[in-house]
N, C-alpha and C positions, 0 to 999 in steps of 0.2 A: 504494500500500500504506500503511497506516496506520502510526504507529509504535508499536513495541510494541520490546520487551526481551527477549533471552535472558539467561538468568543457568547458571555452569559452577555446578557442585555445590558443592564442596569451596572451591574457588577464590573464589568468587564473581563470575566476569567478567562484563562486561554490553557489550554487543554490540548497536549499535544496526542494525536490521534493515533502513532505508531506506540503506544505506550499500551494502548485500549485491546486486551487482546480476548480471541476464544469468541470475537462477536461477528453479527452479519452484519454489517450497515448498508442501508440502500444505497447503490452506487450514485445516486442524485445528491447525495449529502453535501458536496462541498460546494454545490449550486445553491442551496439554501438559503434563508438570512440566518444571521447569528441565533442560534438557540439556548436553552437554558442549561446547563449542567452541574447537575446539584448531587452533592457526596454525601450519604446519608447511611450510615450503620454501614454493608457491606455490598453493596447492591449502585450500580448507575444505571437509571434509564434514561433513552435518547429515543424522544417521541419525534419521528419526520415521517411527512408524508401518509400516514396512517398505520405508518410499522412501527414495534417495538421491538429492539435492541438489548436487549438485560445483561450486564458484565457485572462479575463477582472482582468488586475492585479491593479484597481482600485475602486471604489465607494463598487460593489459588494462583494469581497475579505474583506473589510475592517468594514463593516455591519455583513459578516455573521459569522468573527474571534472574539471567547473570546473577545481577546486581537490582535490591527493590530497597526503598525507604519508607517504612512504614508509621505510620500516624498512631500511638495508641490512645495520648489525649490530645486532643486539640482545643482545650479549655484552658481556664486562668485557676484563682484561688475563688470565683462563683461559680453554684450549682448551676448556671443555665441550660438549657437544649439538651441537656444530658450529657455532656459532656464530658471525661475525665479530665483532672488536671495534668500537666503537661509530661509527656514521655514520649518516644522514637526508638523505633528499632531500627537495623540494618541490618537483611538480608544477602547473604552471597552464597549463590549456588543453595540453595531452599533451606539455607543455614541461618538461625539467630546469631551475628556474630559481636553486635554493639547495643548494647540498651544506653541510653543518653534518658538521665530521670527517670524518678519513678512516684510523678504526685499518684492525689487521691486516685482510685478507681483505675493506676497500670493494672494491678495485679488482676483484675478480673476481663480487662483487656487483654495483656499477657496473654492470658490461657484461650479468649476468643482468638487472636491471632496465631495460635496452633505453637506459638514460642517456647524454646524448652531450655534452661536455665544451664543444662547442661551444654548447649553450643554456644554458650555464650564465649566468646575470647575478650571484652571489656565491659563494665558495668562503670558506666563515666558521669557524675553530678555535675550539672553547672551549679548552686550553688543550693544554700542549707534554708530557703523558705519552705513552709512545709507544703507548696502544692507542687513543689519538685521533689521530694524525699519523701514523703508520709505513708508508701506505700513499701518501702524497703523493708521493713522487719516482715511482712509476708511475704515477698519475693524470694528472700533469704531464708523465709523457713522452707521453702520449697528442696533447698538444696541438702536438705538431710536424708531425704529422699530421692534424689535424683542430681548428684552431683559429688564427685571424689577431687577433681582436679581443684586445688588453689586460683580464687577468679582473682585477676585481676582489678582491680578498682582505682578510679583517680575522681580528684573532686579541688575544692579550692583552699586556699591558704587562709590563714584566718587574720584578725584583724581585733581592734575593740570591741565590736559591736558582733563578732561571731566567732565562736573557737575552727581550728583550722580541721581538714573532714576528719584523719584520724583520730583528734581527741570525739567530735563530735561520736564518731563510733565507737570511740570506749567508753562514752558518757551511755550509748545507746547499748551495746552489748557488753561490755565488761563482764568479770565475772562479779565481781562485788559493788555493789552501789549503783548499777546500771537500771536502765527499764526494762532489759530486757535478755535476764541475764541468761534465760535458757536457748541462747545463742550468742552464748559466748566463744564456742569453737569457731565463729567469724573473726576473733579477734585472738585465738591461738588460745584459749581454754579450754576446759574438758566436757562443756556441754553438747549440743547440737548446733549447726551451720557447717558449713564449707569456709576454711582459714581466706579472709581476705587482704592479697597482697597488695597493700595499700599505696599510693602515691599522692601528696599533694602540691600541688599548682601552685608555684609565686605567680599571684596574680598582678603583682607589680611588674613585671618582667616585660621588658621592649618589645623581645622577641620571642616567636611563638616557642613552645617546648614540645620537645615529641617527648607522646608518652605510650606510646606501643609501637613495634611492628613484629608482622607477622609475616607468614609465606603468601597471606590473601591480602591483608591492608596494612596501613599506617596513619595515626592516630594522630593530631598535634592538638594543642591546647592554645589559648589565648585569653587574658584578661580583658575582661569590657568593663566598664560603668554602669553600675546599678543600686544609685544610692549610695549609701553604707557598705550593702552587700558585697562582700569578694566572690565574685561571679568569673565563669569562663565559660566561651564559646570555644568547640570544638570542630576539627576537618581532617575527615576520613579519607584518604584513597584509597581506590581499589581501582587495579589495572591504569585504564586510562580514563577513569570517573571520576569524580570527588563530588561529597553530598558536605556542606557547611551547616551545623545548628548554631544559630546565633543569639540564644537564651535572651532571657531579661537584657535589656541594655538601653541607654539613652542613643545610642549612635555616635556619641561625643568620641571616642579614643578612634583617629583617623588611621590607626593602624589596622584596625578590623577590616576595612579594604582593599587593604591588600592583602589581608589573613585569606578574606572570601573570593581573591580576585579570580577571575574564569570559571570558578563554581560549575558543576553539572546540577545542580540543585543548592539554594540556602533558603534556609528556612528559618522565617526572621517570626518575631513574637509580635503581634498586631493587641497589643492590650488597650489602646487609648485611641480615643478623638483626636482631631486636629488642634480643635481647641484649649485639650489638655496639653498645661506645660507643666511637669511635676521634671523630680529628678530620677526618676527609674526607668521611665520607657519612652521608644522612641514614638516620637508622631508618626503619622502615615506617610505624610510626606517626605520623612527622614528615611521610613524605611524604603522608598521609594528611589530617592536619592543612590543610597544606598546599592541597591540592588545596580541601577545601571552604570553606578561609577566603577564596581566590581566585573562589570562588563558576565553577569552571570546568565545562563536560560536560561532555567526556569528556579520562580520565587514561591513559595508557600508561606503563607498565611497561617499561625498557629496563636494558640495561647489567648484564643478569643476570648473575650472579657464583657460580663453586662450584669446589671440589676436591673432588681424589680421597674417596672417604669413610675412605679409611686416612690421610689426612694432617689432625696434630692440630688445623690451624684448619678442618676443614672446616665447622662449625657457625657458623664467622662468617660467612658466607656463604647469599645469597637463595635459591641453588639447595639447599641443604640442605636445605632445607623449604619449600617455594613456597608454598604452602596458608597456612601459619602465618603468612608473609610478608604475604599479602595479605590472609589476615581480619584483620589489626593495620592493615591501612589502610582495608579495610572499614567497621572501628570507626567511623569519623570522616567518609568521604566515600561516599555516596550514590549518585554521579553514574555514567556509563557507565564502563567498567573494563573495559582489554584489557591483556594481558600479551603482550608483543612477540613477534616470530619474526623470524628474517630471511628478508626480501622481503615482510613482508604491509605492504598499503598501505591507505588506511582516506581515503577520500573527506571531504574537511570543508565542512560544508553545517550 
């Protein structure tokens, strides 16, 4: 199939077509006008013409891709849409090989996306808010069962306002005085977990740090701006691919562009309005910026964020107005543009 482009209406999403597999499309489709396409649990339909189209952009897409990057929350720290809060796998060769977070509701994701704790080759935190971590102590208890090998783990350096991730995990599993002490074998104890070989991130650091390689990828790390918070954005290669998660961050540290520069996929965190100017996340338009100065394809949209519409910040927030959200990044980047779901996986080729 050749490559061609859908584009959503209002949205503007673009959706590259040779990704979209195991479907029939009408051969009139790229004659069309712009159509809708909307990622919802596991499932895409593409209504043209009077046919439907049905693609499992989940479990299976992500198995039978080289290389896939999968979505498991695409939420913030609110319940909306159903959402989990934020976490990411990467897929190579129908392998789990990187989980990136693990907020509320990975772990029951996790196990919809067919993931097994044992392929894992990194387990990587950007940073210690609990709708990026709160789902770790079940993830980890999985590996008393299904895990012998020492995972690796890396996360960020601490600070005033946050201890650095190892203490954080002796705080959390230790054997004595922990919350959680019957996985304590994650931190070399004699209870249950899998021993985790730990690494933390100067997040001060100019230049990026590798923090894994294997025979299938390598791993770097980077410090961004997020508040107080010591946060890191991470960038995987595999082969001739690279997928960027670009976690919490204002956009402010101009070295992240060139961290994400040529990207096969970055995947930036969409938490705020334009309107919002706080110190934790970027606007739309920064992430937008962003995206085409790194000269990347395609951008995803994660870490959607909204309240109730009776609660008085609800305007600060992406889900308020999604539309407005994403023509403010529109403005600036060009390139392929998806707006996350949880469970949709997106092959990178």
């Amino acid at each position: 199939m050749s490559k061609k482009r859908l584009e959503t209406g209002p949205s503007q999403v673009v959706y590259n077509i040779p990704t979209i597999r195991n479907a029939q499309i009408h051969p009139a489709v790229s004659k069309l006008p712009p159509v809708e396409l909307r990622f919802r649990a596991s499932l895409v339909v593409l209504l043209c013409l009077g046919g439907v189209a049905v693609v499992d952009a989940g479990q299976d897409v992500c198995r039978d891709a080289p290389v896939a990057v999968q979505v498991l929350g695409s939420g913030g720290p609110f319940p909306r849409d159903g959402r989990a809060s934020s976490s990411y796998l990467v897929w190579i060769d129908g392998r789990t090989r990187l989980l990136v977070d693990a907020g509320g509701g990975a772990f029951v994701r996790f196990g919809e996306a067919g993931a097994r704790i044992e392929d894992l080759s990194l387990l990587a935190i950007s940073h210690l808010h609990p709708d990026h971590v709160s789902d770790l102590p079940a993830l980890l208890w999985l590996s008393q069962v299904f895990r012998t090998a020492p995972l690796p783990f890396v996360g960020p350096s601490g600070n005033d306002s946050l201890p650095p991730v190892d203490t954080f995990l002796d705080r959390l599993f230790g054997e004595a005085d922990s919350a959680f002490p019957i996985l304590s074998g994650t931190r070399g104890g004699g209870n249950a977990g899998v021993r985790l070989d730990v690494t933390a991130v100067d997040v001060t650091a100019a230049e990026p740090t590798l923090v894994l390689v294997t025979a299938e990828l390598s791993v770097t790390a980077l410090g961004v701006p997020h508040g107080n918070v010591p946060t890191i954005a991470y960038r995987t290669e595999v082969g001739g691919t690279s997928v960027v998660f670009g976690s919490d961050q204002t956009g402010a540290n101009p070295a992240f562009v060139e961290f994400a520069r040529g990207a096969t996929v970055l995947v930036m965190h969409f938490a705020v309005t334009e309107a919002t100017d706080g110190p934790r996340h970027a606007r739309p338009s920064v992430v937008g910026q962003i995206a085409r100065d790194a000269g990347v394809d395609t951008l995803v949209l994660s870490h959607l964020s909204g309240l109730d519409p009776a609660h008085p910040r609800y305007g600060d927030f992406s889900l308020s107005d999604l539309d407005a959200s994403v023509a403010e990044v529109r403005a600036s980047f060009a390139g392929n543009l998806i707006v996350a779901e949880d469970l949709y996986c997106l092959p990178v080729e």
